[in-house]
FITI-522191 format. One record per residue (C-alpha): x, y, z; chain. Coordinates in nm, 4 decimals. Example, Ala and Ser with C-alpha at 12.3 -4.5 7.8 and 13.67 -1.06 7.14 Angstrom:
// residues 2
R       px       py       pz kette
R   1.2300  -0.4500   0.7800     A
R   1.3670  -0.1060   0.7140     A
//
This chain:
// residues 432
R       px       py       pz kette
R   2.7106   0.2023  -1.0352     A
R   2.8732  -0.0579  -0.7917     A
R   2.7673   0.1852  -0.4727     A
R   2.4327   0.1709  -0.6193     A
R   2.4150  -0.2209  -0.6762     A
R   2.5548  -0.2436  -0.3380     A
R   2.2871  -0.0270  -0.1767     A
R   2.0216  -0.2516  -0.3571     A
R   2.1023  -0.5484  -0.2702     A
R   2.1061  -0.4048   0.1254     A
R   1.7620  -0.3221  -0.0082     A
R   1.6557  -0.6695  -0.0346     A
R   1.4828  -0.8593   0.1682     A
R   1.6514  -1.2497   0.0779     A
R   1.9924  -1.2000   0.1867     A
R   2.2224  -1.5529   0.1797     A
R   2.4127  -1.5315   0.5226     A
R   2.1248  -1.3870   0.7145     A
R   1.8314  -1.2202   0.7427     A
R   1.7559  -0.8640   0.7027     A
R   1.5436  -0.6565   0.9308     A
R   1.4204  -0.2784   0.7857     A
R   1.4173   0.0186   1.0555     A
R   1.2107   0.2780   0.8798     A
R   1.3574   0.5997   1.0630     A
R   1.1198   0.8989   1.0558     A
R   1.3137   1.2170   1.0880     A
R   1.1261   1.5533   1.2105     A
R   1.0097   1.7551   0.9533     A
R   1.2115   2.0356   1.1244     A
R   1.5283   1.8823   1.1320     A
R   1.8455   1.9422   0.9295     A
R   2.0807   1.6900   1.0907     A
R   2.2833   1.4326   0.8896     A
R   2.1667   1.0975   0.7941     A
R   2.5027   0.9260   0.8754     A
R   2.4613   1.1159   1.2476     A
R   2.1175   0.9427   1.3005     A
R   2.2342   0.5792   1.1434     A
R   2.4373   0.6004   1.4281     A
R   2.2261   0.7056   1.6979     A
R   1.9412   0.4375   1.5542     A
R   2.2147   0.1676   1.5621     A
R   2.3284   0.1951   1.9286     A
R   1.9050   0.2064   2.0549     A
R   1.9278  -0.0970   1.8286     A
R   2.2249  -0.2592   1.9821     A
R   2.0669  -0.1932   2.3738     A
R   1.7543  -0.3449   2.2269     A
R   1.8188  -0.6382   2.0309     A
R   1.6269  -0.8720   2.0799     A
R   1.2279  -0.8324   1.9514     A
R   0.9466  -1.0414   1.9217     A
R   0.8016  -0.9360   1.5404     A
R   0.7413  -0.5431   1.4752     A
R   0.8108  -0.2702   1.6861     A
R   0.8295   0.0760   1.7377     A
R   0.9778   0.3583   1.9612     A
R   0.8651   0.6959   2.0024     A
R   1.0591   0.7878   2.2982     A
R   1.4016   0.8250   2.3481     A
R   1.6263   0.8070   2.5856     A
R   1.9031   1.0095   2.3900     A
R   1.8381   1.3540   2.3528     A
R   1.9917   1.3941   1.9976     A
R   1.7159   1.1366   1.8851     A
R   1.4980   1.2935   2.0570     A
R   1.5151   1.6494   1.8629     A
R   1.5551   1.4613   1.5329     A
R   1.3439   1.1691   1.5201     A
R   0.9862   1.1113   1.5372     A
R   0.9724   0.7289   1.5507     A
R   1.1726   0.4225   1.4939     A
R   1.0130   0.1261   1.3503     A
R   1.1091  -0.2269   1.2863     A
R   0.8635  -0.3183   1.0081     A
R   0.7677  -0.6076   0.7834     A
R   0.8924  -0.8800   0.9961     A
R   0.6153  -1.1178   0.9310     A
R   0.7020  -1.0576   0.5830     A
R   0.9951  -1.2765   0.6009     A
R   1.0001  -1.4166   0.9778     A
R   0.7522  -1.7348   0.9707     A
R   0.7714  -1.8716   1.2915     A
R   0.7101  -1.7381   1.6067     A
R   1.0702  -1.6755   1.7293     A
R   1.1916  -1.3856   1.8859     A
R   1.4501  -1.2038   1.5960     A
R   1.7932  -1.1545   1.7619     A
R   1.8957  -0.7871   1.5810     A
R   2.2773  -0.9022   1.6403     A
R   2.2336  -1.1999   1.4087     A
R   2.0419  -1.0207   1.1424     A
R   2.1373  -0.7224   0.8160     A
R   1.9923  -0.4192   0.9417     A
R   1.8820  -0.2448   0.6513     A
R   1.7947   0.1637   0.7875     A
R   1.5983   0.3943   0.5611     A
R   1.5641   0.7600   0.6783     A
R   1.2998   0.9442   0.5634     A
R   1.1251   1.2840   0.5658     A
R   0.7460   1.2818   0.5573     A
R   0.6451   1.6092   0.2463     A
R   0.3948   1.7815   0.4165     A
R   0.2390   1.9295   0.0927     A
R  -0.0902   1.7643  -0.0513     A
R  -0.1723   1.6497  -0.4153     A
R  -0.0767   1.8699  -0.6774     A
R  -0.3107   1.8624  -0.9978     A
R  -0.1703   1.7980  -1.3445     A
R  -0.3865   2.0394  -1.5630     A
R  -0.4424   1.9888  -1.9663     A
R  -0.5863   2.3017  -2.1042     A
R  -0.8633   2.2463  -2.4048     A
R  -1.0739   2.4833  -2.6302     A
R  -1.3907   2.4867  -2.3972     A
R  -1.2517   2.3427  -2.0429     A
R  -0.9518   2.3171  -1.8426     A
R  -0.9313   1.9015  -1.7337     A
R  -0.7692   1.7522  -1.4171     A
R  -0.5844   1.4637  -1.6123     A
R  -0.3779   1.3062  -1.3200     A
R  -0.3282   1.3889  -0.9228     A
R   0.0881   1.4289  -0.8504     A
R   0.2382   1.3646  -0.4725     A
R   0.5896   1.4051  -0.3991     A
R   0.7043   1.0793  -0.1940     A
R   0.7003   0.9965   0.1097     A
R   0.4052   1.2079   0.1349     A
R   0.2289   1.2410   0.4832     A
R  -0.0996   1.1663   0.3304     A
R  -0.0014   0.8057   0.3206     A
R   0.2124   0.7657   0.5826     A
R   0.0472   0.4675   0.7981     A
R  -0.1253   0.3273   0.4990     A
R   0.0857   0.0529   0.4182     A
R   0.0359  -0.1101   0.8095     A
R  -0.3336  -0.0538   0.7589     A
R  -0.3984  -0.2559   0.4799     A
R  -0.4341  -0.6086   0.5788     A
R  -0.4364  -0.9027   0.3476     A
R  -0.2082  -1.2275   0.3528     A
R   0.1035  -1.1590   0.3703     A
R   0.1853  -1.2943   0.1050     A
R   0.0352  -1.0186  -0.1412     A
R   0.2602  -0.7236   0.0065     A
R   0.5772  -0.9688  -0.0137     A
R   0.5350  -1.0711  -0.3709     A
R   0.4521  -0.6645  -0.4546     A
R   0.7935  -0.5320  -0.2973     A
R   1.0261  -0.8545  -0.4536     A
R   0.8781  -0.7911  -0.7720     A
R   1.0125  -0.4279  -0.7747     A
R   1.3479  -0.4905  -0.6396     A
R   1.3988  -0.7764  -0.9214     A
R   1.3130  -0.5148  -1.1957     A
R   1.5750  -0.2483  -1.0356     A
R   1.8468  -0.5675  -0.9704     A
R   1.7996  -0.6657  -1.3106     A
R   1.7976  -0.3245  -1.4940     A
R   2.2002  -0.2644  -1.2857     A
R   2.2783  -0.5957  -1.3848     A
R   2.2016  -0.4779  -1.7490     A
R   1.9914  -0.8213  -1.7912     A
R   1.8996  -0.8571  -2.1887     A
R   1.5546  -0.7621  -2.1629     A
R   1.5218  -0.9583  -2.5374     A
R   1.6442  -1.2545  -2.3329     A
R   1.4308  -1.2163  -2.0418     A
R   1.1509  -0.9684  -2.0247     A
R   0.9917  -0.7745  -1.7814     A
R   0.7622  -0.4735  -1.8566     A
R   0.7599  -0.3150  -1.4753     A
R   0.3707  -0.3240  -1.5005     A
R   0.1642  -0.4117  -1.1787     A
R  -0.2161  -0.5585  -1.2344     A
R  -0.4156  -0.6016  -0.9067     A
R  -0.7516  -0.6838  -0.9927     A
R  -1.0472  -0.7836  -0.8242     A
R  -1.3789  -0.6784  -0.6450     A
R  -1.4444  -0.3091  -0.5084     A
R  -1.3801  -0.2311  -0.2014     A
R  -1.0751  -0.4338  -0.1178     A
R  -0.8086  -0.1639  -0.1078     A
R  -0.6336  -0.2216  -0.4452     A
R  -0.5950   0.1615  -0.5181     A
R  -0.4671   0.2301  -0.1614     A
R  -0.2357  -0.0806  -0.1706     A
R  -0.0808   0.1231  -0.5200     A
R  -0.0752   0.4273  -0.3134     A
R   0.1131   0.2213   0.0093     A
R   0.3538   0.0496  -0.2251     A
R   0.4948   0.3452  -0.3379     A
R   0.5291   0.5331  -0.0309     A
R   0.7221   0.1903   0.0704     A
R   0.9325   0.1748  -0.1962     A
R   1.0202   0.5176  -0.2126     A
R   1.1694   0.4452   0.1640     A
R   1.2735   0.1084   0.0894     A
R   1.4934   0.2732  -0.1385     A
R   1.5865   0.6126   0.0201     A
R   1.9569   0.5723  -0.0529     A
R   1.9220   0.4912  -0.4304     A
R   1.6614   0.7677  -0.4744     A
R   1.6433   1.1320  -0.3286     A
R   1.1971   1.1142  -0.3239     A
R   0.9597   0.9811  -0.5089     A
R   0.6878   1.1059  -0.7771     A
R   0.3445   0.9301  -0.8049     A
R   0.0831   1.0193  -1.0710     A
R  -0.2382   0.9232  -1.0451     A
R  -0.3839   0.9799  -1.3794     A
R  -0.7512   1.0659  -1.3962     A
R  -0.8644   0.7495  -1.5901     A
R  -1.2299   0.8783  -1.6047     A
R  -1.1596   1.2199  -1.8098     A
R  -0.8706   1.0182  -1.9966     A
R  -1.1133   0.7598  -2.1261     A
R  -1.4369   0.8979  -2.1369     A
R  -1.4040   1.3001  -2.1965     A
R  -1.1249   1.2569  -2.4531     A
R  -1.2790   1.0259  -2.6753     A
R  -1.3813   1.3140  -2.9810     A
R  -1.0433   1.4689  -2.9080     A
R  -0.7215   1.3449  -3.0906     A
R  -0.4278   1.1073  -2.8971     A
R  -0.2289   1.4569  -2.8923     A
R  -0.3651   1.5052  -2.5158     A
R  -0.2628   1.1913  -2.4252     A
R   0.0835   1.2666  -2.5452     A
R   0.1330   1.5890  -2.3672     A
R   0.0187   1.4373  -2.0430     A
R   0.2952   1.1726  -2.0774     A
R   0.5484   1.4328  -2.2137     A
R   0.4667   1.5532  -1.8318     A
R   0.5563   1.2247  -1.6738     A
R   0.8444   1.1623  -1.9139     A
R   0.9814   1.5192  -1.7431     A
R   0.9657   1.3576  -1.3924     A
R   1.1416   1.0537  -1.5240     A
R   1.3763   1.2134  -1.6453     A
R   1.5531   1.3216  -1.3016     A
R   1.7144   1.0143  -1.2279     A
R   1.7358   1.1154  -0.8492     A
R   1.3410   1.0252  -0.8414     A
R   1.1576   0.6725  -0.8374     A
R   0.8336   0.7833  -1.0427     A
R   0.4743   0.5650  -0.9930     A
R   0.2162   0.5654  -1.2771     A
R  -0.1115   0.4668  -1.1333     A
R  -0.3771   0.4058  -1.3575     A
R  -0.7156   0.3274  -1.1785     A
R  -0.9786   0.1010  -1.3591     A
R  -0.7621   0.0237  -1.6196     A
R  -1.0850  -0.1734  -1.7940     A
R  -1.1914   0.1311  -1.9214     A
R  -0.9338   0.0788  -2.2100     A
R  -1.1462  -0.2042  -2.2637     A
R  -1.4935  -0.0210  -2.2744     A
R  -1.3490   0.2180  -2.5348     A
R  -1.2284  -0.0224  -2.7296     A
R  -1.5720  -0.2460  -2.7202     A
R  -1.7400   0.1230  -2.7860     A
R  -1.5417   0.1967  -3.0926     A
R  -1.6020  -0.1519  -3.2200     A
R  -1.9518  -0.0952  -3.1653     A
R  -1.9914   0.1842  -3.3777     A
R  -2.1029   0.4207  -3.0505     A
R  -1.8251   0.6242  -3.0498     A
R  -1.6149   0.8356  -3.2795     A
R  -1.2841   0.6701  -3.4376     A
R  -1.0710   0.8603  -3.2245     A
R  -1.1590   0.7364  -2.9128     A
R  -0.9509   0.4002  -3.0343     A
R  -0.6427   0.6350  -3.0854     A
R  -0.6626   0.7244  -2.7663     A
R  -0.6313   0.4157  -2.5789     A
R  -0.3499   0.3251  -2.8458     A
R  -0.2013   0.6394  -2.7721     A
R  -0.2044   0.5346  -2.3863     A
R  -0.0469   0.2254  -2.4576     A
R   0.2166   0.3461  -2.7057     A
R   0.2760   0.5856  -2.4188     A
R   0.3055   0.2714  -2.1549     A
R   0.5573   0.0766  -2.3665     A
R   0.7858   0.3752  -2.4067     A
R   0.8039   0.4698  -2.0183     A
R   0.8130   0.1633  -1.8871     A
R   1.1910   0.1088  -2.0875     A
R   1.3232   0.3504  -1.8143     A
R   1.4808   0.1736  -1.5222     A
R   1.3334   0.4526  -1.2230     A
R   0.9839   0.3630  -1.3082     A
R   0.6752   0.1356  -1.2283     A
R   0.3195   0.1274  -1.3922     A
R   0.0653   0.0491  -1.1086     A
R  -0.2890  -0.0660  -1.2328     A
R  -0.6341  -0.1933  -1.0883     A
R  -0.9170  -0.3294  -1.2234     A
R  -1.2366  -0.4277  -1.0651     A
R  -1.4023  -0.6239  -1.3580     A
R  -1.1535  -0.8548  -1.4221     A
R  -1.3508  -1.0677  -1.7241     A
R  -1.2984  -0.6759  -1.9521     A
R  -0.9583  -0.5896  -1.8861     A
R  -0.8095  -0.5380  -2.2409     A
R  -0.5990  -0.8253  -2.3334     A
R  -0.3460  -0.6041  -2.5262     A
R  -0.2831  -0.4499  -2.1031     A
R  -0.3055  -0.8108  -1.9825     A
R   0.0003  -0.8944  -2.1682     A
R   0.2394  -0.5839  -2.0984     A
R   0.1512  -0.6806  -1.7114     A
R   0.4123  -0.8509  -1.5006     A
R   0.2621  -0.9306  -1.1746     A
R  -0.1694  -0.9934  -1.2209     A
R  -0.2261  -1.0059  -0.8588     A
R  -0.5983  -1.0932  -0.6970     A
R  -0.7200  -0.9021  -0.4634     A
R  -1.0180  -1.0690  -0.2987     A
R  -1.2146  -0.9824   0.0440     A
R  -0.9677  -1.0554   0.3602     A
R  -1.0132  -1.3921   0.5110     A
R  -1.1032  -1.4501   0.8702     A
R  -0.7687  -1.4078   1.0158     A
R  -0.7146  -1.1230   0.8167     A
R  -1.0316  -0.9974   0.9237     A
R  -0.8989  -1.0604   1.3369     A
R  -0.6292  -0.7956   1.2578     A
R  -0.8164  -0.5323   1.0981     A
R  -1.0629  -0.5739   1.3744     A
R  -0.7860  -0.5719   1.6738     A
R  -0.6070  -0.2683   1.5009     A
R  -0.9489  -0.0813   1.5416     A
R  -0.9875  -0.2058   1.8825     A
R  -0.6690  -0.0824   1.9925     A
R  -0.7204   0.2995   1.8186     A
R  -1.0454   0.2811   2.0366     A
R  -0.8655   0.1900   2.3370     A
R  -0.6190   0.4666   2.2864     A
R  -0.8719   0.7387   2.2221     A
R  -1.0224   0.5997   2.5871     A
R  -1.3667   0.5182   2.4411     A
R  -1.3100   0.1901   2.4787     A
R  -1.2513   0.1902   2.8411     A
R  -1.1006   0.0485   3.0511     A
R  -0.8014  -0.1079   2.8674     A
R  -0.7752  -0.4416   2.8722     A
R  -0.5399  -0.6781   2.6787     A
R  -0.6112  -0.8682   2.3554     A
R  -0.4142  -1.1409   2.2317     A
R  -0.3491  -1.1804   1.8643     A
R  -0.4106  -1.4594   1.6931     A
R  -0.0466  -1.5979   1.6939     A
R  -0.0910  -1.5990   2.0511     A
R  -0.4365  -1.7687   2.0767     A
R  -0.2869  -2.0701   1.8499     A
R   0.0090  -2.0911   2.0558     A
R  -0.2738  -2.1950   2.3582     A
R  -0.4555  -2.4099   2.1111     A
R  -0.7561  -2.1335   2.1375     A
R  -0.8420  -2.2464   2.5079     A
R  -1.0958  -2.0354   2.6144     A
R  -0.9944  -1.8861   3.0028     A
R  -0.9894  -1.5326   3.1843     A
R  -0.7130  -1.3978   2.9036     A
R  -0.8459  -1.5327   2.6087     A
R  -1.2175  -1.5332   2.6371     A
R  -1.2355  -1.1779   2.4569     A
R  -0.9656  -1.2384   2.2033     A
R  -1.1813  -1.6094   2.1179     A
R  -1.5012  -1.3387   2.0777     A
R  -1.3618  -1.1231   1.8549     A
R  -1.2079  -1.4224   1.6590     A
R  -1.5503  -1.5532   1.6104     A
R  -1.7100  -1.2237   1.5382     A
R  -1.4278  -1.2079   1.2621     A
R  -1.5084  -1.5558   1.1387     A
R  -1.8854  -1.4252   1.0597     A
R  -1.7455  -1.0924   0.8846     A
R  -1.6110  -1.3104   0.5819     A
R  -1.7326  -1.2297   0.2604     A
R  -1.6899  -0.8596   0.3655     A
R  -1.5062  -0.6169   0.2101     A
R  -1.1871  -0.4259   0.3579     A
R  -1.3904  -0.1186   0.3032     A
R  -1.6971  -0.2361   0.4932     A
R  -1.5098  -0.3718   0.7921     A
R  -1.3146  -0.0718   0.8404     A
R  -1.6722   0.1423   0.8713     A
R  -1.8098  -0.1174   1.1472     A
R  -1.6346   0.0106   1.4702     A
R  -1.7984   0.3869   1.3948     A
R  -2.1115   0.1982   1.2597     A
R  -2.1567  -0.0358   1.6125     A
R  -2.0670   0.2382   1.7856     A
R  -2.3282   0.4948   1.6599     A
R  -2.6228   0.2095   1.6160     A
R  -2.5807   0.0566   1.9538     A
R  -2.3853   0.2905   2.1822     A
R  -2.3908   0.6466   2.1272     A
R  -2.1973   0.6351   2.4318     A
R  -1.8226   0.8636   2.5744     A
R  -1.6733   0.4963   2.6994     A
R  -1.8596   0.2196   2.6332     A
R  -1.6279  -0.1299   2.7961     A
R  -1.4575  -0.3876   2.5948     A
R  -1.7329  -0.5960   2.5762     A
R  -2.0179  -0.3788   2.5428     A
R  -1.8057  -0.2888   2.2208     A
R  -1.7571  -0.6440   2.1032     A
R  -2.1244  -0.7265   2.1337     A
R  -2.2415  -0.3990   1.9406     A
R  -1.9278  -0.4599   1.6567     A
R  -2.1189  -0.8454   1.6119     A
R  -2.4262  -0.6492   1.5837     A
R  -2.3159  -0.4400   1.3565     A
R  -2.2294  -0.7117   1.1323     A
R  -2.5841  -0.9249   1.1486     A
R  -2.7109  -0.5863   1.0757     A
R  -2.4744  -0.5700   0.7725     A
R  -2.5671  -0.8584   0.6094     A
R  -2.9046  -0.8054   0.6196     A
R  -2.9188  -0.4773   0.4551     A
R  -2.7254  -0.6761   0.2191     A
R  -2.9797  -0.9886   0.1655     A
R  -3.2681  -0.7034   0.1268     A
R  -3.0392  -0.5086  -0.1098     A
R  -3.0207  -0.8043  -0.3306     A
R  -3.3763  -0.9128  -0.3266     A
R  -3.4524  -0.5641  -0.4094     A
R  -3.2176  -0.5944  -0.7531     A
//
């Protein structure tokens, strides 16, 4: 138990005597050598390099051992906790290293068999799956939101080793993001968990995360009795049960409880269907007791989420559409996969927008193209993350239909792209 506290709290990201820096570690699929063998080769790149200015990775080595073993080396999540523009000094700093091994295998579905038809009731990945791997740096909101996510879940695991009364002080290890469509709350459940699952590589062997099929749950199941519901958390219980394995519920639209419930009361469906949802949230309250688990949940009508979910939720986090500056990165990430793909060509450099408020946003030979795709992004608000991430291909195939098209023959079909985007938007609504 101590080795485990001790390997949390290296976990954490608020550490009293200074800060701590993760270096996510990807180990080749391929390779069997020892963790402790590449901590050490990952420390001594670290120690030649160590001093960095915010996120950064290496793909190339210089030593041949990392070289055979390790795909990549990233130093992640620094703007999570560093504020201010400073280069981070690695020899001042807790180095926190997870090593991981990407599963290569897809989704795996959970089957319940019934009288007249076999039904899909939940999607299982072993973690860290490949599927998401990326997904967590591609989801842009304010930084705030993934912070808040990943100290929420180390609290729950510090305070379940602490054995902290949970009749004292409660916590339910239930997650809530709610908000419009389109703004990545399912992914950000997915991403989470893949972090976490590395985060926490030396507590837990992998991780397990079950999406469960909320539309047959909650719609096919409502003339059948809670029984189905029960053996597809028996299933889930089974996974929990190996304590070497940090197990995800994600439960998609979790308003639908709500619609069954307003159905039943309404007299237009069966009795049973309100067994079912009760059935789901008996099932909730008796997982969520074991310390290796988290309930994620989304909703995108937040006025009819059931209030008997509201209250066995921890964090209720809003996710809304990404503000401007928010907006600047998912735009610049795109830019720069375009650049690297060559049809965006020549390559020319961007600044970010740290770096075009550290020049007060003076317009000259550097920064004119960075200031045009800051006010492009200024124009996109009200979009969703969805929409914006569709607008490269969409400027490209409206207005180029080009092999290479330049920098700013890009920029001027991406603002476009957006007029264009908003009208079909203003007609759409008219038209409703």
């Amino acid at each position: 138990m101590d080795e485990a506290v001790g390997d949390l709290k290296q976990a954490l990201s608020c550490v009293a005597d200074a800060p701590t820096v993760h270096v996510e570690v990807h180990q080749r699929s391929g390779s069997t050598a020892k963790k402790e063998d590449i901590k050490l080769s990952v420390r001594k790149l670290l120690n030649r390099h160590n001093i960095v200015f915010g996120d950064y990775t290496w793909t190339e080595f210089d030593e041949p051992f990392l070289t055979r073993n390790v795909q990549s080396v990233s130093i992640v999540d620094t703007e999570l906790k560093v504020k201010d523009s400073q280069p981070i000094d690695l020899s001042a700093c807790t180095i926190a290293l997870h090593i991981f091994q990407l599963n290569e295998d897809g989704p795996s579905s959970e089957n319940l068999e019934e009288e007249t038809e076999n039904i899909i009731a939940a999607n299982h990945w072993v973690l860290p799956a490949a599927e998401f791997h990326g997904l967590w740096d591609s989801l842009v909101y304010d930084v705030e939101v993934k912070s808040h996510l990943l100290d929420y879940v180390m609290t729950t695991l510090l305070f379940s080793d602490k054995n902290v009364d949970s009749n004292l002080i409660t916590w339910n290890r239930v997650v809530l993001l709610h908000g419009p469509p389109g703004t990545g709350k399912t992914s950000l459940c997915k991403a989470l968990a893949q972090k976490l699952t590395i985060r926490l590589s030396s507590r837990y062997r992998y991780g397990q995360l079950i999406e469960i099929n909320s539309h047959s749950l909650f719609s096919k199941w409502f003339s059948e009795s809670g029984k189905l519901v029960t053996r597809m958390f028996q299933k889930i219980q089974d996974l929990i049960d190996d304590k070497d394995a940090l197990v995800f519920v994600l439960i998609d639209e979790v308003e639908s409880l709500t619609a069954a419930r307003n159905a039943c009361r309404a007299g237009t469906e069966p009795s049973d269907a309100i067994r079912v949802v009760n059935a789901v949230l008996t099932q909730i309250d008796q997982i969520k007791r074991h310390s290796n688990v988290v309930i994620l949940t989304t909703s995108n009508i937040t006025e009819r989420i059931d209030v008997a979910f509201v209250d066995r939720a921890d964090i209720r986090q809003y996710i809304g559409p990404p503000s401007a500056a928010a907006i600047f990165k998912i735009y610049l990430s795109c830019v720069e996969e375009l650049m690297k793909c060559q049809i965006i060509y020549p390559r020319q450099q961007l600044l970010t927008l740290r770096e075009l408020e550290m020049i007060g946003f003076i317009e000259n030979n550097v920064s004119k193209l960075s200031l045009l795709l800051s006010e492009i992004s200024r124009k996109s608000e009200g979009l969703s993350g969805r929409v914006l991430r569709k607008l490269p291909f969409l400027a490209h195939a409206l207005y180029i239909q080009a092999p290479t098209v330049t920098i700013e023959g890009f920029l001027q079909a991406l603002s476009l792209a957006v007029d264009k985007q908003f009208e079909e938007r203003k007609k759409l609504s008219s038209c409703m």
